[in-house]
N, C-alpha and C positions, 0 to 999 in steps of 0.2 A: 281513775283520776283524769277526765278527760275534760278539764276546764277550759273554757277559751282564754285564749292567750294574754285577751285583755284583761278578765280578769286576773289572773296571774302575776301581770305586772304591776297591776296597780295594787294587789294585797302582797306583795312583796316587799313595795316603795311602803306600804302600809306599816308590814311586819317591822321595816329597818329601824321607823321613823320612831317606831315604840319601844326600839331596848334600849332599856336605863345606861348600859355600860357602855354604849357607844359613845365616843365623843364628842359629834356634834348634837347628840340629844345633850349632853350636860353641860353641852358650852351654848345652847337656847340655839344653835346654828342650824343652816339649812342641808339637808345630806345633799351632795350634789348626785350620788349614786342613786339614791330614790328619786332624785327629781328626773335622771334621766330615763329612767324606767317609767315613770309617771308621761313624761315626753313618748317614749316608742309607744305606749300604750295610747295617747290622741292621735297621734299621727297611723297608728293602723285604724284605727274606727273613722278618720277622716279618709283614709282610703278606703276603707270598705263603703263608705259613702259614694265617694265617685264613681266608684265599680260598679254600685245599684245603678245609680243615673247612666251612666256611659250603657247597660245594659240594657232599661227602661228606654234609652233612646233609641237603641240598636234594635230594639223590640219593633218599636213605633216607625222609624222607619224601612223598615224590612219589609213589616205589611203595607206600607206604600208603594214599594216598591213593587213587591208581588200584585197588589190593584193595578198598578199600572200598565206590567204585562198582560193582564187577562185580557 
C-alpha cells in the first residue's frame, strides 16, 4: 500500500465527504476537515511543481557553467 500521498488525501477528503452519518453531509455543509486535506494535497503537487523547475533550472545552468570553464 504504497500510494502517493496525494492521492491519499484527496480520497480521504473523498471517503469523509460520502458517509451519510456524518453531519455535515446531512446538514448539505462543507467538511472543513476534507477540505483541508484536499488543501495539503494541492499545495504538495504545487511544490513538487517548483521542485521540477528549480531542478530543470539548476540542470540548465550547471551545464553553463561547466561550458564556461572548459
Amino acid at each position: 500500500m504504497s500510494e502517493d500521498i496525494v492521492y491519499r488525501l484527496r480520497k480521504r477528503a473523498e471517503i469523509r465527504r460520502q458517509i451519510p452519518d456524518r453531519k455535515s453531509v446531512q446538514e448539505g455543509k462543507a467538511d472543513r476537515i476534507a477540505d483541508i486535506l484536499e488543501e495539503a494535497a494541492n499545495e504538495i503537487e504545487r511544490l513538487r511543481e517548483v521542485e521540477t523547475r528549480y531542478k530543470d533550472l539548476w540542470e540548465m545552468y550547471k551545464d553553463l557553467w561547466e561550458d564556461d570553464l572548459k
